[in-house]
N, C-alpha and C positions, 0 to 999 in steps of 0.2 A: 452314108445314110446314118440317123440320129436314132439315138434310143427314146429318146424323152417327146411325151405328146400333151404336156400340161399346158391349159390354158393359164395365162399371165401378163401383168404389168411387164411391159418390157421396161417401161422408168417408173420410177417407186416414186410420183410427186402428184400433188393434190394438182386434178385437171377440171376446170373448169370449161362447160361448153363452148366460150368463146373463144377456142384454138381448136376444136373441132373440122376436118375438110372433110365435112359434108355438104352434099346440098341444104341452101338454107333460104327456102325460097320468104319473102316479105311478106309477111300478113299484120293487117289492119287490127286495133284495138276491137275488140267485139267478135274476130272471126272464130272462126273454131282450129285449136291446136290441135297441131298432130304430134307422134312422140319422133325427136331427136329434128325437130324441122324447128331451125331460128326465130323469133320475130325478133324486130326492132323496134322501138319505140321513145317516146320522146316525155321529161315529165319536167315542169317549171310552173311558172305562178298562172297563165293560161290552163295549164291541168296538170293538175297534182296527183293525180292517178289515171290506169288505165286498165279494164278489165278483158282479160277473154275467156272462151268456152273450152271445154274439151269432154270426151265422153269415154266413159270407162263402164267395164260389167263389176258387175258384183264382187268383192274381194281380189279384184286385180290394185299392185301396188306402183306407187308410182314419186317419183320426186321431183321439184322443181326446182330449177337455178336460175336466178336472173342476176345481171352484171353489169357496171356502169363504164360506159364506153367513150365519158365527156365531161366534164365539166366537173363539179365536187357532187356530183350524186352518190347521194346515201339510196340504199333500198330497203324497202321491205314489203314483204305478201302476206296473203291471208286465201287461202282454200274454202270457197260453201257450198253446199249441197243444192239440190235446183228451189229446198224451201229455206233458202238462206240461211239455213244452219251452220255455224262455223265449224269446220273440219279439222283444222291447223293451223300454226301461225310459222312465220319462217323465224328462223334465228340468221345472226350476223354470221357470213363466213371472215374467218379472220384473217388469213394467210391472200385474199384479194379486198381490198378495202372498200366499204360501199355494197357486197355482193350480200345478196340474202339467199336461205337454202330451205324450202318444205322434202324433207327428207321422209321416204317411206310410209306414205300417206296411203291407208285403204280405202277404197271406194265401199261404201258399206250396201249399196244397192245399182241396180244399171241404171243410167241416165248420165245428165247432164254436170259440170259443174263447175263452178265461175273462182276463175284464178284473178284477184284483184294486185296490181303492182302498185305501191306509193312510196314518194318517195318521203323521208325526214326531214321534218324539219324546212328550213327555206333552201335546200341543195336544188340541183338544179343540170340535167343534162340527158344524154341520151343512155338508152340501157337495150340489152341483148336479153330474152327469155327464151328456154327451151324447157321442154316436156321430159321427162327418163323414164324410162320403164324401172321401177323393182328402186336401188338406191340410187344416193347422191353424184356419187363418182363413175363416171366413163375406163372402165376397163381398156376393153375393148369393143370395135367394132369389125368385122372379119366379114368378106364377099368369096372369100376363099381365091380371088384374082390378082392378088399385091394392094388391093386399094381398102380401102376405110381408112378406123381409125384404130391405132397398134396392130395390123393385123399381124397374125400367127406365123409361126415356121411349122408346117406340117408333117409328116412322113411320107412321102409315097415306096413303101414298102409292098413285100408278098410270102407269102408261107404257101406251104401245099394244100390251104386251106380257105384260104384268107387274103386280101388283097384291098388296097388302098391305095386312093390316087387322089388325084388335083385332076379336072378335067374339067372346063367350058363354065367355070366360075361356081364349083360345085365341090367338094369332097366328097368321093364315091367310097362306098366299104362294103364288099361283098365278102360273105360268108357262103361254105356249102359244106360244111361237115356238120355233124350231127351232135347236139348236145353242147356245144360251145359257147363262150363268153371271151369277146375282146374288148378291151381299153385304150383307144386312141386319145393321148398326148400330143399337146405339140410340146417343142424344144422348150420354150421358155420357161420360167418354172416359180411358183408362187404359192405359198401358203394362205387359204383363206378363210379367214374367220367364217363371215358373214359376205353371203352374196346372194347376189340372182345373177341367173343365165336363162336365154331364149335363145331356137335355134331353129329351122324351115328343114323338115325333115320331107325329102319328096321318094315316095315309095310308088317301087313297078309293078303294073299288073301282072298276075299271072306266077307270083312268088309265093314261095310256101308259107301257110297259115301261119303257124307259129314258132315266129321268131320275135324277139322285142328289140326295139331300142330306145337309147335315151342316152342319162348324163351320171358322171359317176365321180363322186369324191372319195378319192385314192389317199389311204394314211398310210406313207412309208417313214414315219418317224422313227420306229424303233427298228429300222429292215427289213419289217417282214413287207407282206403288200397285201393291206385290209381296205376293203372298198364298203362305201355306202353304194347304192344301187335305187335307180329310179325310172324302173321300164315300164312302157309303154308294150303291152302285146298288138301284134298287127291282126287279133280278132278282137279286139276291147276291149282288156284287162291293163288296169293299176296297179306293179308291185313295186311295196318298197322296202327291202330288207340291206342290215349289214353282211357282208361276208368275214368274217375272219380269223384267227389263226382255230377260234373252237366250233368251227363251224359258222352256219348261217344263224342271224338274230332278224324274224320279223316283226316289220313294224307295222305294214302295212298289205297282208297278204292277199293277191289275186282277188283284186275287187274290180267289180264290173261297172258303169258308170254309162249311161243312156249319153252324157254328151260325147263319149268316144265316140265318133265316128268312122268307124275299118272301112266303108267304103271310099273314101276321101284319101286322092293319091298325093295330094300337098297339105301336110299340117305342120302347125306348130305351137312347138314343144317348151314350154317353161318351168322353170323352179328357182323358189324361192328359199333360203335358209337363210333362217335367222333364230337363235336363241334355241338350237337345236331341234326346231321346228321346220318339218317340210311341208313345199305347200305348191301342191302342181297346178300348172294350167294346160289346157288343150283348145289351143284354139281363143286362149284369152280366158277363158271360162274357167272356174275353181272345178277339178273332179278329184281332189283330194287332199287331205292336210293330214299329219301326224306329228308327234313328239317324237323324240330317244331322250326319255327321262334319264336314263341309267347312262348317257353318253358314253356308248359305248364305243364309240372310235374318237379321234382326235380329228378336227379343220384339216384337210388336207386339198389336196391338187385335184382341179377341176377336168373332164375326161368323156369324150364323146362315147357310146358303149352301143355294141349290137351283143346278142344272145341267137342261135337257135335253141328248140327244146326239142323237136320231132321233125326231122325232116330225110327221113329214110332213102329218099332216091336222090339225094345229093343237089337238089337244085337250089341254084347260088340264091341265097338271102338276099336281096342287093339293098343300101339305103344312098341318096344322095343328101347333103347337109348344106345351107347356106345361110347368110342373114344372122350370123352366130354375134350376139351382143351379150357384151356382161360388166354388170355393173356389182358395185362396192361401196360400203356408207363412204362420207368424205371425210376422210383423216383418220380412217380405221382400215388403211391397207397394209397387212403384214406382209414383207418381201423375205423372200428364204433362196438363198441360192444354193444351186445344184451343186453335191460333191461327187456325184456318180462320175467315175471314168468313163471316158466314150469307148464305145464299142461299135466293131464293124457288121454289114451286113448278117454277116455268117453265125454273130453271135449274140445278136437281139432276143431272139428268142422268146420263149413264153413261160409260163412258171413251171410248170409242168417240166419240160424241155428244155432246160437252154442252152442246149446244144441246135437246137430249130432256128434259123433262118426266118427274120418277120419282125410281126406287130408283138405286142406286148399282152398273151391270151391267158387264161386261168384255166386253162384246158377245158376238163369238164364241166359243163355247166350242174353251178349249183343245184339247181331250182328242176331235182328232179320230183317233184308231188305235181308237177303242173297239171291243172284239173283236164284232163283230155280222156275224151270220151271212150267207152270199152272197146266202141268197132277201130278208133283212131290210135291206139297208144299200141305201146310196140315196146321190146323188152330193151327196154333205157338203161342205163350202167348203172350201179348200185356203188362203186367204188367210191371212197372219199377225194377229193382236189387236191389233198395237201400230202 
């Protein structure tokens, strides 16, 4: 059993969507794109261009790559808005000859908007486009089943608390102690600047109020283990605080937001970091953005995260995860490899313990002010984590 649960490049090399095994069903010039779905297309002196549609909400981000598949095609795009307004132009990718890239482009309102391909000049042949969520680069794509594209090495580990599996094309993580925070890693392990991750978080009815999950950038640069933190509560709350060696720093404390949706047992969960800015989605939709002016932690390793805060009578938290996609600008992926020695079951442990048997937990949970009501709250630990 592995200690390490970092999302990562398993090959540190610039991927362009045309090595993708995904479905990549054919759509006609004009139809409307979806994200990570192929088209193919054909450009010469009969038609020197070709446009299609696609539809985004409001400050959702997004990249394009198109790639030539024939002949001496040059490429290049241009992104507008449904009143023609131009949005971005693509630049040349270098390292594939011909390929052009609109990289990290925001929708600035919901609707429609027209992705035009042309080729340069009098080139001449066929080309691949697809859609990205967030940046230009293909990380990963994870079904949690052995398929996509890099998928992960997971843990399926357990604590007396805690437990984590692989199951029916799913990542399970139930929690049932009280007060708690885990960070699941996978094995492979990657330093990131700048990313976006999305993930299909399906929650069971009938589990206790408040517990959150989400995504979490782990800085173990200097040894110690400081996290960014970006929960989701399962009654409607946005937090986004650092945890670290001097405690907690927030950034973005217990904000309530009308598009959360708590009764909705499949959502999903996005963030975006770039330039030390976060910027969540739920469900596609912006319910939160902030700064860390003061960068207060370092880019670190990517990390799937559950919390309880109150959950007195020990019933298991449960989250399942799937559809985990994460993307990376293109030729801005920092690779860092692991010096940690492997350790066995017995001695994974948690920070608190590492003497405990498990996941990788910070024992008590931070985020003990959580706003819960006078008839609800219950005498929470007061001690510090570290």
């Amino acid at each position: 059993m592995k200690n390490r649960w970092t999302w990562s490049l398993t090959l540190i090399v610039v991927v362009l969507l045309s090595s993708l095994s995904l479905p990549t069903p054919t759509r006609a010039a004009g139809d409307k794109l979806e994200l990570l779905s192929e088209v193919d297309g054909t450009l010469s002196d009969q038609a020197s261009e070709q446009s299609y549609s696609v539809n985004f909400l409001a400050g959702q981000v997004f990249s394009v790559q198109v790639w030539p598949k024939s002949g001496d095609l040059q490429l290049e795009m241009e992104v507008v808005d449904a009143a023609g307004v131009a949005l971005a132009q693509s630049v040349p990718v270098d390292v594939v000859p011909g390929a052009a890239l609109l990289e990290a482009v925001e929708a600035p309102e919901d609707g429609s908007y027209s992705i035009t391909v042309r080729r340069v000049g009098a080139t001449a042949g066929d080309f691949g486009l697809m859609v990205v969520p967030g940046f230009g680069n293909v990380s990963t794509v994870d079904y949690f089943d052995g398929t996509g594209y890099n998928p992960l090495t997971w843990c399926e580990c357990k604590t007396s608390d805690f437990t984590a599996t692989l199951a029916d094309g799913e990542y399970m993580m139930e929690l049932t102690d009280v007060d708690r925070h885990y960070s699941m890693r996978p094995e492979e392990v990657i330093i990131r600047d700048e990313v976006y991750v999305e993930a299909t978080f399906r929650l069971e009815e009938n589990r206790p109020r408040y517990y959150g999950f989400g995504f979490n950038m782990v800085d173990k640069a200097d040894g110690s283990f400081n996290l960014y933190v970006v929960s989701i509560t399962r009654d409607g709350l946005l937090d986004i605080y650092a945890l670290t060696d001097n405690g907690i720093v927030e950034l973005l404390p217990w904000q309530a937001n009308p598009l959360i949706d708590n009764t909705d047992s499949t959502v999903q969960l996005a963030v975006l970091f770039q330039d030390y800015t976060f910027t969540v989605y739920f469900n596609g939709q912006v319910i939160g953005q902030v700064e860390d002016p003061d960068h207060v932690l370092a880019p670190g390793e990517l990390a799937i995260s559950m919390e309880t805060v109150n959950n007195p009578d020990h019933v298991p938290a449960r989250i399942y995860v799937d559809n985990l996609i994460i993307t990376e600008p293109l030729g801005n992926v920092a690779a860092a490899e692991s010096t940690d020695a492997p350790v066995d079951a017995d001695t994974i442990g948690s920070i608190l313990d590492q003497s405990r048997s498990g996941a990788e937990g910070i024992g008590l949970n931070p985020k003990l002010d959580y706003p819960v009501s006078e008839a609800e709250s219950r005498a929470l630990p007061i001690n510090a984590i570290r």
